[in-house]
N, C-alpha and C positions, 0 to 999 in steps of 0.2 A: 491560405486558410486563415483565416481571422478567429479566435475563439477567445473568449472572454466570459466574467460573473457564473452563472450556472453551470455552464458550458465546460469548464473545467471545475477538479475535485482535486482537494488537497491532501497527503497523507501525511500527518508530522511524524519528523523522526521521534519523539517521546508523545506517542498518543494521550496517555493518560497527563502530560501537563496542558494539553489544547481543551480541556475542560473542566470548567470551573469547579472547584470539589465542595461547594455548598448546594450545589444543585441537582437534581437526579438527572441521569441520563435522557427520561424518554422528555423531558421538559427540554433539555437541551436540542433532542433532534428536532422535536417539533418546532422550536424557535428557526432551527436552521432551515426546515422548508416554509415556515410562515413569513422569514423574511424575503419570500425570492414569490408566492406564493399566496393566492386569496384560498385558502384550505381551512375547511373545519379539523376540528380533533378527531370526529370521527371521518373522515377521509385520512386524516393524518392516522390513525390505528390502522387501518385498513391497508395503507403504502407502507407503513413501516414493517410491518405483520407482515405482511408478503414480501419486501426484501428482505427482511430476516431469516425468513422460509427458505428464499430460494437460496441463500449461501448459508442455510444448514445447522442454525443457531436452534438450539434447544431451550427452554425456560426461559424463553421470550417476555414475560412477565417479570422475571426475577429480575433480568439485566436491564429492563426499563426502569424499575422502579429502582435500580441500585444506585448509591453514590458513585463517583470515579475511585473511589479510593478503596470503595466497597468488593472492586472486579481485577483479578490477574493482571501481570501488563500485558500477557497474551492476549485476554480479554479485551482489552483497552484496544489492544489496535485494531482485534476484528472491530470492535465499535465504531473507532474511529472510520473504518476502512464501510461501512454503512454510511457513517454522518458525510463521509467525500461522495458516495452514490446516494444520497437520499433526491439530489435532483436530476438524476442521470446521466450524468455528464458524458462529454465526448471524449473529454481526455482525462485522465488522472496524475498527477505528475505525485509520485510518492518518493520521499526526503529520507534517505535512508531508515525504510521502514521496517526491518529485521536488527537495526542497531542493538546494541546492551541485550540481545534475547538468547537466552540457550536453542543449540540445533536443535531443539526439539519443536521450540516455540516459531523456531526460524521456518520451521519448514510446511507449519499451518500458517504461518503468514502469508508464505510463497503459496501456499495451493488455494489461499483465499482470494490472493491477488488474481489467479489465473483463473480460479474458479469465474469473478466480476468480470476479465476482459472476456471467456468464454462466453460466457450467459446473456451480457449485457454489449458485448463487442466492443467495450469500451480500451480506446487507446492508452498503454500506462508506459508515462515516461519515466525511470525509475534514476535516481541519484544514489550510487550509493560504494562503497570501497569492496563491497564482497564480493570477489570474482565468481562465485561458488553460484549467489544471488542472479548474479546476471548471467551467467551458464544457465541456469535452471528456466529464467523467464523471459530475456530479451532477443529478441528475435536480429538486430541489430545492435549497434555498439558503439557509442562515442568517448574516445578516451581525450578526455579533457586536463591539460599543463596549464596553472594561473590565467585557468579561463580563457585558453584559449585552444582550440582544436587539434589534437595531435595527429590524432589515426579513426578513421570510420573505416566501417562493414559491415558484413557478415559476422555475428555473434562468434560460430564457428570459425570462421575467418581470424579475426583480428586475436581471438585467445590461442588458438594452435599456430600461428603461423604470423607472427607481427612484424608489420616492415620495417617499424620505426623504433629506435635504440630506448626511445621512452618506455615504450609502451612493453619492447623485450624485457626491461629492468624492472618493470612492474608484474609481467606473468612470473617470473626467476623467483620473485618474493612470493609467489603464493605459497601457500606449506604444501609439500606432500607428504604420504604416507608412507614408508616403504614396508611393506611384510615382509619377511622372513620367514622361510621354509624349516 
């Protein structure tokens, strides 16, 4: 499979520094699909309106017309996490995109992301150190040592049950909980 330009969507680890903070948002996204794209504004209201809709954004008005600096980071990353779908891409490759967020925030990222691969069937490769993250969304699993390949599988697979002494020394470090009775 060959995919390149459109065709893949980016998700930065800090959304809100991937856009310029002199500029409003919805100027921003529009630039991103008029660069790929012979669109008017009004086609451009129309697609973004409606991706916005279907991943469930409220005051759709307010967050176009807003600064970057003007909107949550949670904010910022659902943004961002549009501005990577505004051409519908086939894959998403998201860069540790719950980093610096509280669980709370972490956890509308995850269902935004899941929401997009749902709706839109788009493929998302996801980078990132939170085992928690990739439990929640990755259906397989590559654990990558100085870039180069340790252990693949089965999501379930490779976190319950790892061949490789790497990859053991890396589930040991996750935290658990314990309760007490």
């Amino acid at each position: 499979m060959n995919i390149n330009g459109p065709e893949l969507g980016m998700i930065f680890q800090f959304a809100g520094s991937s856009f310029c903070p002199v500029r409003k948002i919805g100027t921003q996204l529009y630039e991103v699909v008029k660069a790929h794209k012979d669109i008017s504004k009004e086609e451009f209201h129309s697609q973004v309106n409606e991706l916005l809709d279907k991943l469930g954004f409220e005051d759709t008005v307010r967050i176009l017309e807003s600064y970057p600096n003007e909107l949550s980071g949670g904010m910022q990353q659902r943004v961002g996490i549009v501005a990577a779908m505004l051409l519908n891409p086939k894959v998403l490759l998201a860069d540790e995109p719950t980093s610096a967020m509280d669980v709370t925030i972490q956890k509308q990222a995850v269902e935004e992301m899941l929401k997009v691969r749902d709706v839109f069937g788009t493929s998302i490769i996801l980078v990132t150190h939170n085992i928690g993250v990739v439990n929640a969304m990755a259906d397989n699993l590559l654990v990558l040592r100085h870039g180069h390949i340790v252990e693949m599988g089965k999501t379930d697979d490779v976190i319950n049950n790892p061949s490789e002494d790497y990859t053991k020394k890396l589930m040991e470090a996750v935290p658990r909980i314990k309760v007490s009775n």
